[in-house]
C-alpha positions in Angstrom: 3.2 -12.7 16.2 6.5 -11.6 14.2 6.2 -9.0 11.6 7.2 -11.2 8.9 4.3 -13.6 9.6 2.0 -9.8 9.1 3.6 -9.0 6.1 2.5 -13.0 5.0 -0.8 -12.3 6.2 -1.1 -9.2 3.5 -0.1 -12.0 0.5 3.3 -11.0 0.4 4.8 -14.6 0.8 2.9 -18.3 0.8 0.1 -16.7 -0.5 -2.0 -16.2 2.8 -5.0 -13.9 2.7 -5.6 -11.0 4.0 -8.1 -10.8 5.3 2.3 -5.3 24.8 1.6 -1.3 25.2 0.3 1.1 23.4 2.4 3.6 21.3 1.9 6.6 19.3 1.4 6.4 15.7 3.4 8.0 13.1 2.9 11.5 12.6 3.1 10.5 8.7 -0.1 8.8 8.6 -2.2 11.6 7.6 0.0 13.8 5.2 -2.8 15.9 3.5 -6.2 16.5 3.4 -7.2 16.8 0.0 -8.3 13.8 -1.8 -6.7 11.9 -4.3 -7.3 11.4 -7.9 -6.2 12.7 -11.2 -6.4 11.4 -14.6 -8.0 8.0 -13.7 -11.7 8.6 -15.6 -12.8 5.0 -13.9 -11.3 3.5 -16.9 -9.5 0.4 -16.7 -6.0 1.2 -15.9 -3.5 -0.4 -18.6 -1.5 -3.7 -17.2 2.5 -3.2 -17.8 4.9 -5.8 -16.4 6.5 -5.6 -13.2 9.3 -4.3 -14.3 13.0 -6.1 -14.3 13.5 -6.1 -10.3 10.3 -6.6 -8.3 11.4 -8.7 -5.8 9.6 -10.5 -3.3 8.4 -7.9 -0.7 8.3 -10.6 2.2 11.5 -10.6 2.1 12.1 -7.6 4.6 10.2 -6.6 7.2 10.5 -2.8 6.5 7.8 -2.4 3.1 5.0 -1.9 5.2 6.0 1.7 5.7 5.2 5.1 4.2 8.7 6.7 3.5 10.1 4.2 1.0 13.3 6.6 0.1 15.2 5.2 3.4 17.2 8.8 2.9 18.1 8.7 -1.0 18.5 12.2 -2.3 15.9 13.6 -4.5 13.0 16.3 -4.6 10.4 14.9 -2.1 7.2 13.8 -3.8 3.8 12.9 -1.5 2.7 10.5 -3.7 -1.4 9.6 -3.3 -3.2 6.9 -5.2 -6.8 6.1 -5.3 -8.3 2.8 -6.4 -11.3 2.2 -7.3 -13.5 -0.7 -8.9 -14.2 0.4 -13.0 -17.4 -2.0 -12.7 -19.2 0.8 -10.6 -16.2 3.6 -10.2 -16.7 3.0 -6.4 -13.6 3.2 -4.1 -11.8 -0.1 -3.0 -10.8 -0.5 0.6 -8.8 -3.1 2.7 -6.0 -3.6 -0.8 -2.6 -3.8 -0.5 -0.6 -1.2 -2.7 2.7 -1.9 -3.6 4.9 0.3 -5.6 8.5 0.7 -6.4 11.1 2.9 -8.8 14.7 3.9 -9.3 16.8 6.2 -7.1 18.0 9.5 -8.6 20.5 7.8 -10.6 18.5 5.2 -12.3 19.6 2.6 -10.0 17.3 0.1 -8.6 17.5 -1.6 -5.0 18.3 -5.5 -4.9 20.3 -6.6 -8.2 23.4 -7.6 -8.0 24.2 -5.8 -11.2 24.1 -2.7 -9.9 25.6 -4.1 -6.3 22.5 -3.4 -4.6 21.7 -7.4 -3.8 20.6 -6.9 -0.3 19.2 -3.2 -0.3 15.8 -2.4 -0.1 15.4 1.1 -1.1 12.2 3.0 -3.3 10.1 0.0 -2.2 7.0 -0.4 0.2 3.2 -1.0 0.2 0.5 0.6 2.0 -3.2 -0.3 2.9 -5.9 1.3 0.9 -8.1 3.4 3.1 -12.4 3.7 3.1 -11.7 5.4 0.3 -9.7 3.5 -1.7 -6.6 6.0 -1.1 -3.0 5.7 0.4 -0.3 8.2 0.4 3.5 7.2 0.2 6.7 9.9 0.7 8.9 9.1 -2.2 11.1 11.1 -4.1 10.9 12.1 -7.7 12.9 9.5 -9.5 15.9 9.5 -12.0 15.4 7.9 -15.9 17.8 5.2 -17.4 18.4 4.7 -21.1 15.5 3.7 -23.0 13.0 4.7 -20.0 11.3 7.8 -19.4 11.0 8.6 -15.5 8.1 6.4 -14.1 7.0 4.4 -10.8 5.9 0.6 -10.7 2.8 -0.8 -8.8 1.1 -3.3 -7.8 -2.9 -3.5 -6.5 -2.7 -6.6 -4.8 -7.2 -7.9 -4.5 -6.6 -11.5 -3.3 -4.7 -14.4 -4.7 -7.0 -14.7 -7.7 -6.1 -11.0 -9.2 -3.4 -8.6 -8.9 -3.3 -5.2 -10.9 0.0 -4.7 -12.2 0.8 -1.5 -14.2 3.2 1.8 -14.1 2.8 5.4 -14.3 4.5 8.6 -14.9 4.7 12.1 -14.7 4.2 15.5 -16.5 7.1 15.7 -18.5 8.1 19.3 -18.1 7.3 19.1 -14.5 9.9 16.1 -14.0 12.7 18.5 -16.4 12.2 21.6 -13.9 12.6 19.9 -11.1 16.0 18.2 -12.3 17.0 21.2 -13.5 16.6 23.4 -10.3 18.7 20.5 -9.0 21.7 19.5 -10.5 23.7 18.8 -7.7 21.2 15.6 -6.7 20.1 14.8 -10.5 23.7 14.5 -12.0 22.6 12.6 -15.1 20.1 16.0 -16.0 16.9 15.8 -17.1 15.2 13.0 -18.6 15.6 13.2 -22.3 12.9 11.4 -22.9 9.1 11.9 -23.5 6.2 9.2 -22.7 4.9 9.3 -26.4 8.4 7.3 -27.3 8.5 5.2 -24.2 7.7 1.4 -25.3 5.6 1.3 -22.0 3.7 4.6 -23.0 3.5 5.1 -26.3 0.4 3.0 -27.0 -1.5 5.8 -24.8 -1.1 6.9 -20.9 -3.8 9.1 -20.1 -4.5 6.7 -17.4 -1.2 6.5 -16.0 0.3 9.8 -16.1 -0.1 10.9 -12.4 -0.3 15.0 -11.5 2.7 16.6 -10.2 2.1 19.9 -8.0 3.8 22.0 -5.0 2.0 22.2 -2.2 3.5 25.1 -0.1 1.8 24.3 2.8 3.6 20.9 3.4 6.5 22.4 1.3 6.6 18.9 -1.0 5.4 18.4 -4.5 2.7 16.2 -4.1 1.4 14.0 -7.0 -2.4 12.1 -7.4 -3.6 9.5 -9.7 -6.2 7.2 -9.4 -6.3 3.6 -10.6 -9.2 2.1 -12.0 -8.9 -1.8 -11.6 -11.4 -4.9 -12.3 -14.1 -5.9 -10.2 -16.9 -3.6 -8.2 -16.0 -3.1 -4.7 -13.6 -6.0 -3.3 -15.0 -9.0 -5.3 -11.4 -11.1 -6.4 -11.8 -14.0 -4.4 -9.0 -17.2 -4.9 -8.5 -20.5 -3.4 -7.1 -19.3 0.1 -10.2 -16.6 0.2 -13.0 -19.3 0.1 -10.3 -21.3 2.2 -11.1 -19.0 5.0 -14.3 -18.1 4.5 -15.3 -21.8 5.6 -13.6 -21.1 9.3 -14.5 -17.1 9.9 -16.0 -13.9 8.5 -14.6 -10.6 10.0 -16.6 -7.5 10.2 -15.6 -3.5 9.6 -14.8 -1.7 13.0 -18.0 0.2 13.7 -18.3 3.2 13.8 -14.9 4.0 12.0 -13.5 6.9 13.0 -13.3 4.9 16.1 -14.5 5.7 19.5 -13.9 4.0 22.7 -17.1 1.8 21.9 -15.8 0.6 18.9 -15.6 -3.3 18.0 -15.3 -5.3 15.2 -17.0 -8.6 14.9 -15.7 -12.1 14.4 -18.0 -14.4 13.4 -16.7 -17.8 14.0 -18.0 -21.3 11.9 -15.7 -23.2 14.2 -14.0 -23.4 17.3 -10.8 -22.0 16.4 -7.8 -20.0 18.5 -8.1 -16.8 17.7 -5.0 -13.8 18.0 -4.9 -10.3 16.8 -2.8 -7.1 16.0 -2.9 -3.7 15.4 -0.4 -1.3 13.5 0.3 2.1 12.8 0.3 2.6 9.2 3.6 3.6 9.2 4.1 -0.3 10.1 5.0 -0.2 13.7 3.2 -3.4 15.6 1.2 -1.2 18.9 -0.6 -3.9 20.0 -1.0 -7.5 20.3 -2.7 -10.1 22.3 -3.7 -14.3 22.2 -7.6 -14.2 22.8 -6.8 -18.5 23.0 -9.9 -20.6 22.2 -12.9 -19.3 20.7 -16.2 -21.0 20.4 -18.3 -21.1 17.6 -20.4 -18.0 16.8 -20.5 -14.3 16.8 -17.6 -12.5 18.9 -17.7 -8.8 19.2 -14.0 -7.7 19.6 -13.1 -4.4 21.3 -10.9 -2.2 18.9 -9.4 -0.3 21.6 -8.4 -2.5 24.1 -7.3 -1.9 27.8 -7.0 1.4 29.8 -4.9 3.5 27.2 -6.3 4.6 23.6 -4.9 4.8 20.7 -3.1 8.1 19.6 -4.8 9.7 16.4 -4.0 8.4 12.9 -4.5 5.1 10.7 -4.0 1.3 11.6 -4.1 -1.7 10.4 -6.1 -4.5 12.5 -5.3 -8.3 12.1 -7.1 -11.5 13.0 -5.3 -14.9 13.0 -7.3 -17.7 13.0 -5.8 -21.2 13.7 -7.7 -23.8 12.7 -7.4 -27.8 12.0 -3.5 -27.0 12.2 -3.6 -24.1 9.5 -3.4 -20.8 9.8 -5.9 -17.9 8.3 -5.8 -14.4 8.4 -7.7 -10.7 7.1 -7.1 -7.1 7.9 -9.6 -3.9 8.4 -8.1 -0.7 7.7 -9.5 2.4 10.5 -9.1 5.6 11.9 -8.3 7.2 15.0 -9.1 10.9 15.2 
């Protein structure tokens, strides 16, 4: 399976669900310990548009990463998000982050405008964790006129419901650090405050995200945690029930895994059956055609073959064809 048909399969392109040897994954994976959080309350985060350059993530096969800076200058930030359902404040696995923000100079990747049609820098998503959390290394970014310093997102739950919002940062935080660096932040620090941002100034308690250095990994490293509608991972659209009528796939038990480890597929028709794993960092490490399936409950090894997996996260994906289309879902797990 290419890459580009994975990154459909997360509902970056047509609107599909989510639902070769072994390599090592990313030392990234895992970049702290602590967990993630900060300012979210469990109340409903505030929905801000997308911003003026989104674009469409399936467009490049390189968002499904961790390090979104692709070597831009700037302060390095671990940025850490939580999400969580506000119905019952419970953590929401298996969800597809997306964020995105201006280099140090205000300039944003892919607009022509600014003659960077084509570039794909200070964009990626990530796969929400069993604890709703996902960590990307970004940089601090630069402010433009009339906005204060702040990072886009997206919490992508199915094709019936996206969360789409922005956050920002301590505002004398973001000035010291600019400061300390004027060689990289040649415009200076940003002028501006939230309170007379047109995105903020209606309130951002929910949306102003910590700002901290850790000098153990010697990086600031920034929480916040998103409270989004539904209880659990409830937001179900047209494709969702689509699938649901050809397969229902199980959580890799136990998770940590161990060499015992499967995941079940439980099959309403005959159907041929593929699937994928990848390192978080978005490397494909394994792949196979399991061909025709029959009808009925499969129990699907997680760690196939003679060689393991090397410690960290991964993705696994199932692609189901069936009656000529094409269905797919994803479960998140670890390997210590």
């Amino acid at each position: 399976m290419k890459r580009k048909s994975f990154l459909r399969s997360l509902g970056l392109a047509s609107g599909a669900i989510i639902s070769s040897p072994l390599v090592a994954a990313a030392s990234v994976s895992v970049l702290s310990e602590k967990p993630a959080g900060g300012k979210g309350g469990c109340s409903l985060v505030p929905s801000e548009i997308a911003g003026p350059f989104p674009l469409d993530l399936s467009e490049n096969t390189f968002y499904f990463r961790q390090d979104i800076t692709e070597d831009r200058p700037g302060t390095r930030v671990i940025q850490r998000m939580r999400i969580i359902g506000v119905d019952n404040c419970d953590p929401m696995p298996n969800l597809r982050v997306n964020i995105w923000c201006c280099d140090v100079d205000g300039n944003y990747s892919g607009y022509s405008a600014l003659q960077s049609e084509g570039e794909t820098y200070m964009r990626g998503y990530q796969i929400t964790d069993d604890n709703g959390e996902v960590e990307f290394i970004s940089i601090l970014p630069g402010w433009y006129p009339g906005r204060v310093l702040h990072m886009h997102f997206q919490v992508y739950v199915s094709t019936a419901y996206a969360a789409v919002s922005q956050f920002t940062w301590p505002h004398l935080e973001a000035v010291e650090i600019a400061s300390a660096s004027p060689e990289i932040y040649t415009q200076g620090p940003d002028p501006m405050t939230p309170e007379v941002d047109g995105s903020f100034n209606d309130g951002y308690e929910h949306q102003l995200a910590t700002l901290v250095w850790d000098e153990d990994l010697q990086s600031y490293v920034s929480d916040l945690e998103v409270a989004i509608e539904g209880e659990g991972v409830n937001g179900v659209g047209y494709l969702e029930r689509e699938a649901a009528k050809v397969f229902l796939l199980g959580d890799p038990t136990p998770n940590p895994i161990s060499v015992d480890s499967k995941i079940s597929l439980n099959l309403l028709t005959s159907s041929d059956v593929e699937i994928s794993i990848y390192a978080i960092s978005g490397s494909k490490v394994y792949e196979k055609t399991l061909g025709m399936m029959n009808e009925g409950n499969h129990q699907i090894s997680i760690q196939p073959g003679s060689e393991k997996l090397a410690s960290g996260a991964y993705v696994f994906q199932i692609n189901v064809l069936s009656s000529g289309r094409m269905h797919h879902d994803f479960k998140r797990f670890v390997v210590k």
